[in-house]
C-alpha positions as CSV (number, residue, x, y, z in Angstrom):
1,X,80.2,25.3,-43.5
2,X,77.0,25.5,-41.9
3,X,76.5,28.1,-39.6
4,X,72.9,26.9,-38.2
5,X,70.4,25.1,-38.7
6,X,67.0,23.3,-37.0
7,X,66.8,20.9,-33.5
8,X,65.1,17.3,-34.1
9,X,64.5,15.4,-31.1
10,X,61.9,12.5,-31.5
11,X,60.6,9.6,-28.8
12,X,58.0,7.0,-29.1
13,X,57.3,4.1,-27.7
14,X,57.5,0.4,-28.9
15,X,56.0,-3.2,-27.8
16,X,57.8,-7.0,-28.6
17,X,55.1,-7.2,-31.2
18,X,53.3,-4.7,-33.0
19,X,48.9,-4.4,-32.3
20,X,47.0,-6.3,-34.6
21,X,44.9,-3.0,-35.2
22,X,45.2,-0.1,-36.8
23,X,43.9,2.6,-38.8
24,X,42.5,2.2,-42.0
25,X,45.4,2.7,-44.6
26,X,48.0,3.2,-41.9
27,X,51.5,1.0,-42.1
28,X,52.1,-1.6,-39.6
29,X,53.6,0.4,-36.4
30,X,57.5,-1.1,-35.9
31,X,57.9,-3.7,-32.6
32,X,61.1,-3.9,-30.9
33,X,62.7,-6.5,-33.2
34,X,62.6,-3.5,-36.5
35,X,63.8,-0.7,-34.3
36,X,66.5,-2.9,-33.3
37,X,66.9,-4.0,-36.8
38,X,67.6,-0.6,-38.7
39,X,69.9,0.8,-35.6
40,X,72.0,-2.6,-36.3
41,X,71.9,-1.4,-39.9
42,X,70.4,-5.2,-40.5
43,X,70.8,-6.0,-44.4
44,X,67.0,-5.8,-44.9
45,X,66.3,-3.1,-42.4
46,X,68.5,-0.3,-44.1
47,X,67.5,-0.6,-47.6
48,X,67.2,3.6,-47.5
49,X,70.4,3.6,-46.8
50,X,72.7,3.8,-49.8
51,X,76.0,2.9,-47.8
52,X,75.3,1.3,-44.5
53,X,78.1,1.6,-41.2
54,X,78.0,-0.3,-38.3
55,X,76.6,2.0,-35.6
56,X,79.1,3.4,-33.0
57,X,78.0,2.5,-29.5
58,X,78.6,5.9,-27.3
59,X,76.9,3.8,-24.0
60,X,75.7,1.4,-22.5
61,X,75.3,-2.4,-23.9
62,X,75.1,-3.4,-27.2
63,X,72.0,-3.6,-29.2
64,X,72.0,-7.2,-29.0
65,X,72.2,-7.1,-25.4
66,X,69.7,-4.7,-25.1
67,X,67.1,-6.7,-27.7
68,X,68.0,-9.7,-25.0
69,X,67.1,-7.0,-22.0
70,X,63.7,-5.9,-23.3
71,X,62.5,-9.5,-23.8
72,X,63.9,-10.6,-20.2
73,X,61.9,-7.8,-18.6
74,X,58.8,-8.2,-20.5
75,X,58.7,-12.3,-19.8
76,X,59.1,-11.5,-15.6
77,X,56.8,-8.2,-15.3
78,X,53.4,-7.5,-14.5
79,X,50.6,-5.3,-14.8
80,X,48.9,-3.6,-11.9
81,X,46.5,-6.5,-11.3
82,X,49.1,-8.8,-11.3
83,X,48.5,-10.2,-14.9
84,X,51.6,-10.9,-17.3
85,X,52.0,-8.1,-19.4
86,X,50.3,-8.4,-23.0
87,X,51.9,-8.7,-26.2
88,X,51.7,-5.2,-27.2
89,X,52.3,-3.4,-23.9
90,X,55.1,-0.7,-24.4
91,X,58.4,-2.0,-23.3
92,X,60.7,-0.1,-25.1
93,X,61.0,3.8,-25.7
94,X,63.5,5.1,-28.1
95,X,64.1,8.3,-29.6
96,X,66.3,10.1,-32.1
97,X,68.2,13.2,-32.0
98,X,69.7,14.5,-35.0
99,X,72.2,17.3,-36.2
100,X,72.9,19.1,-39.5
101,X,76.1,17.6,-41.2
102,X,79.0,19.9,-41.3
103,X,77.9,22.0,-38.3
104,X,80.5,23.7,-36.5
105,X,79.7,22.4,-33.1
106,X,78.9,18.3,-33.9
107,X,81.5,17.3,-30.9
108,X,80.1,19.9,-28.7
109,X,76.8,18.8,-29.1
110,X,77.0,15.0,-29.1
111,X,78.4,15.2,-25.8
112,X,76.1,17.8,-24.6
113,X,73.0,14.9,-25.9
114,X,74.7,12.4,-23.8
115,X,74.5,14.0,-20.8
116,X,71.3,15.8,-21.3
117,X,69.9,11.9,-22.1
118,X,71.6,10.6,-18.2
119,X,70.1,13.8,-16.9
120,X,66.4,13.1,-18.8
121,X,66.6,9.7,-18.2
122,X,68.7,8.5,-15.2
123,X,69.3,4.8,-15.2
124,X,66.9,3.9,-17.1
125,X,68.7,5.0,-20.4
126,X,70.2,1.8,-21.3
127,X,71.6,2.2,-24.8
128,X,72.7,5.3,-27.1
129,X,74.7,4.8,-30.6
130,X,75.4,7.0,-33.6
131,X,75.2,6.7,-37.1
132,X,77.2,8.5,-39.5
133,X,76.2,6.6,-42.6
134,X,72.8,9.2,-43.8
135,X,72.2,13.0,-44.4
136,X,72.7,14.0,-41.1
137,X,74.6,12.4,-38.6
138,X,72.1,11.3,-35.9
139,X,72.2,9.6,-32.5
140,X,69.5,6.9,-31.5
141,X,68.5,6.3,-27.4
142,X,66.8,3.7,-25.5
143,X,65.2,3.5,-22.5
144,X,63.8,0.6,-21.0
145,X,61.8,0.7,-17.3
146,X,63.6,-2.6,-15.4
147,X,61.1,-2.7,-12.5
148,X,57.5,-2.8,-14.2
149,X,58.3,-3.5,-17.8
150,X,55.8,-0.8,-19.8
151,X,57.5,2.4,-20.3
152,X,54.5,4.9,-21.0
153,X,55.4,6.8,-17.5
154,X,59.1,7.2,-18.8
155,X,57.8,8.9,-22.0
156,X,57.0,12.8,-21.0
157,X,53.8,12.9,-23.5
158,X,52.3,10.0,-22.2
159,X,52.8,10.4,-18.3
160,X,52.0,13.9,-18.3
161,X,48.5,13.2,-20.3
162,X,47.7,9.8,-18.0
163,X,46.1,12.1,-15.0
164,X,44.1,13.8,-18.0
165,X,40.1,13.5,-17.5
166,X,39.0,13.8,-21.0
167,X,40.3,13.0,-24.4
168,X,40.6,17.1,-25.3
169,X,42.7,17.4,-21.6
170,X,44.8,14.4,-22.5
171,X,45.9,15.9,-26.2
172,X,46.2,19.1,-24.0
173,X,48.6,17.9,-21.7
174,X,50.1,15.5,-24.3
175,X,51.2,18.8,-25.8
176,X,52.3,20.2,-23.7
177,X,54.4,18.3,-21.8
178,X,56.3,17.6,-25.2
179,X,56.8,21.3,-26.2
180,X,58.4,21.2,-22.5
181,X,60.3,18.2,-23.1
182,X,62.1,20.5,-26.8
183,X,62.1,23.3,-24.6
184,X,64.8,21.3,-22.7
185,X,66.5,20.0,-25.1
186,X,67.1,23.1,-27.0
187,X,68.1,24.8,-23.4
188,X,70.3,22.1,-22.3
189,X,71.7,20.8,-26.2
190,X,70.5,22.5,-29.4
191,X,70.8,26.5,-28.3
192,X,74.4,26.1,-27.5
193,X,75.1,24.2,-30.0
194,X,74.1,26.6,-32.8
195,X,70.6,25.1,-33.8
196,X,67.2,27.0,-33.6
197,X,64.4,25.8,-31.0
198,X,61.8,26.5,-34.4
199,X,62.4,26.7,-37.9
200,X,60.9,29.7,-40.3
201,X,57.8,27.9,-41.0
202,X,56.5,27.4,-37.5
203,X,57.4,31.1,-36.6
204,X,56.1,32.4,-40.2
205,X,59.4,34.1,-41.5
206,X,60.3,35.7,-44.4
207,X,63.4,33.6,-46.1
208,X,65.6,37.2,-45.4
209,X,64.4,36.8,-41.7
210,X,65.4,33.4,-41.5
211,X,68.5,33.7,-42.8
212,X,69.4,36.4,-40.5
213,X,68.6,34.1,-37.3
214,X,70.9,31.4,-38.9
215,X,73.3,33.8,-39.0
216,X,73.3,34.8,-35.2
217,X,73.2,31.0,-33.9
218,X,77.0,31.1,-33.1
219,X,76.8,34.0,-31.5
220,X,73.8,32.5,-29.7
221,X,75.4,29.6,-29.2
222,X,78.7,31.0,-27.4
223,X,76.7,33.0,-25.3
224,X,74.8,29.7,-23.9
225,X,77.6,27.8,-23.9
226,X,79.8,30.6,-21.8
227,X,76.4,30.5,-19.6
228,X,76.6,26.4,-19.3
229,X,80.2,27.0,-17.9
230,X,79.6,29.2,-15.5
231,X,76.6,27.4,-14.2
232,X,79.1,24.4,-13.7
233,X,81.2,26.2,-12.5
234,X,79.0,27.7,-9.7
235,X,77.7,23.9,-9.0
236,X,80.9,22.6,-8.8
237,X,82.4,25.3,-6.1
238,X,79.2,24.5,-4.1
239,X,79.8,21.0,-4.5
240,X,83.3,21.4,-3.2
241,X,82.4,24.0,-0.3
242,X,79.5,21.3,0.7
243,X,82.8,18.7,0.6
244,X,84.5,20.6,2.4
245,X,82.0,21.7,5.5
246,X,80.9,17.3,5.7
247,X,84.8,17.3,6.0
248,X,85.3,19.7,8.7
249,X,82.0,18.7,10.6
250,X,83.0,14.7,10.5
251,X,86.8,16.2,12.1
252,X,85.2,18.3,14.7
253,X,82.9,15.3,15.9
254,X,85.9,12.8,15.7
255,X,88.0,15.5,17.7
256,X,85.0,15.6,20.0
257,X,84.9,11.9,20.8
258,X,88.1,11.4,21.6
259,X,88.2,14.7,24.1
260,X,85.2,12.9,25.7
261,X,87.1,9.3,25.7
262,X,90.0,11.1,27.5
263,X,88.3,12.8,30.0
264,X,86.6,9.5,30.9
265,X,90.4,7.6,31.2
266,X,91.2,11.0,33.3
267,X,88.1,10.6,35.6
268,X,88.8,6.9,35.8
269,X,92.2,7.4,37.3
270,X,91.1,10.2,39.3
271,X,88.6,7.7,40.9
272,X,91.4,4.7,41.2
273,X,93.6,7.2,43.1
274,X,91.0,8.4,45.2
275,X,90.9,12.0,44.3
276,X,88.5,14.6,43.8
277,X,88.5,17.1,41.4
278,X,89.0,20.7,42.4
279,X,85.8,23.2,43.4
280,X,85.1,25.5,40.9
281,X,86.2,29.1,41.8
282,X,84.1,31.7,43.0
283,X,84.1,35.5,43.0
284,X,81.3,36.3,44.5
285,X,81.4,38.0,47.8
286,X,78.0,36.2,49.6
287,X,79.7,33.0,48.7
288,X,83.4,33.9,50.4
């Protein structure tokens, strides 16, 4: 049984077809249609995996639909000067989160992804399945942005290092901003689940230091996950108390309305019948 083990979150971005440049020796980057491919576990498109499984599809539409959703947004959007968008513009970011097979908390921290990804992502996450067929049992996300097609703004790296000046300031914020985007995964997903934000490499450990940080991941991660319930917890007694004072406040102004509404049939009659209403009483002597 593993006891602990490393977080891998990834996200890039992806265009219908892939740029006709690139560097010198580098492989052809994947469009749309091969991301798509390998998550469908397409004959040709999974020849790394020995024994290939249908996906399971944990939300949204299928991948089919979603290939069909892409290209539908890409044909009716526009860039800034009104211009259809090119061939290559970024209209589909997906990522991939994966966790250590035969860790203790798999359940715990599949769902936990899920609704980190709605939280991350809002709306705009469109599609998330799960493979079970490789070393480690992974999920795969999509994300697609509906009203202007390219989805560089929805990818943290990207939007963060667009108001960058320079090309040092844009790897700077670049950075950045994806060390933040770990940071909340691991605070929101990986932590209580058992998994460390950094592996022994990154933090230069010894294999004996390691091994004693692996070993205090559950503890770590019951801590955060008792934390996680409390938080919701606390947010769900505010949610009801702020339930309850709307309720109250929506009574008192219906009770109000009608008090008014009977003092006007009161008044009415009073008026029909010719009467006037009473003086108010006094108790002061100059007024006697």
């Amino acid at each position: 049984m593993i006891t602990g083990g490393i977080q891998f979150v990834h996200v890039a971005v992806y265009s219908l077809h892939s740029p006709k440049k690139t560097s010198r020796g580098a492989d052809r980057k994947w469009a749309v249609r091969d991301v798509i491919a390998e998550a469908s576990r397409e004959p040709q498109a999974c020849l790394h995996v020995p024994r290939p499984r249908p996906p399971n599809l944990l939300h949204g539409p299928s991948l089919v639909e979603l290939e069909a959703e892409v290209g539908a947004i890409h044909a009716r959007s526009r860039d800034a000067a009104g211009r259809r968008l090119r061939k290559d513009a970024s209209v589909l970011l997906a990522g991939v989160a994966s966790y250590p097979r035969g860790g203790i908390e798999y359940s715990y921290w599949k769902q936990s992804t899920l609704e980190w990804l709605q939280t991350e992502f809002g709306d705009r996450l469109r599609s998330v399945v799960e493979h079970t067929d490789e070393a480690h049992p992974h999920l795969h996300f999509y994300v697609v942005n509906p009203d202007g097609g390219n989805v560089k703004d929805l990818h943290p790296g990207f939007r963060t290092a667009k108001g960058a000046q320079t090309p040092k300031e844009q790897r700077l914020a670049y950075n950045t901003a994806m060390r933040a985007f770990q940071d909340r995964f691991w605070e929101h997903v990986a932590g209580p689940s058992g998994l460390a934000r950094l592996g022994p490499g990154r933090q230069r450990m010894s294999r004996a230091q390691w091994t004693r940080v692996k070993f205090g991941l559950p503890a770590q991660a019951a801590l955060l996950q008792r934390a996680r319930e409390i938080t919701r917890g606390t947010g769900e007694r505010d949610r009801q108390l702020r339930s309850f004072a709307h309720k109250t406040m929506l009574e008192a102004q219906a009770l109000i309305e009608e008090l008014e509404v009977r003092e006007a049939r009161v008044l009415a009659m009073e008026a029909r019948l010719g009467l006037n209403p009473q003086a108010p009483c006094s108790n002061d002597p100059d007024k006697a």
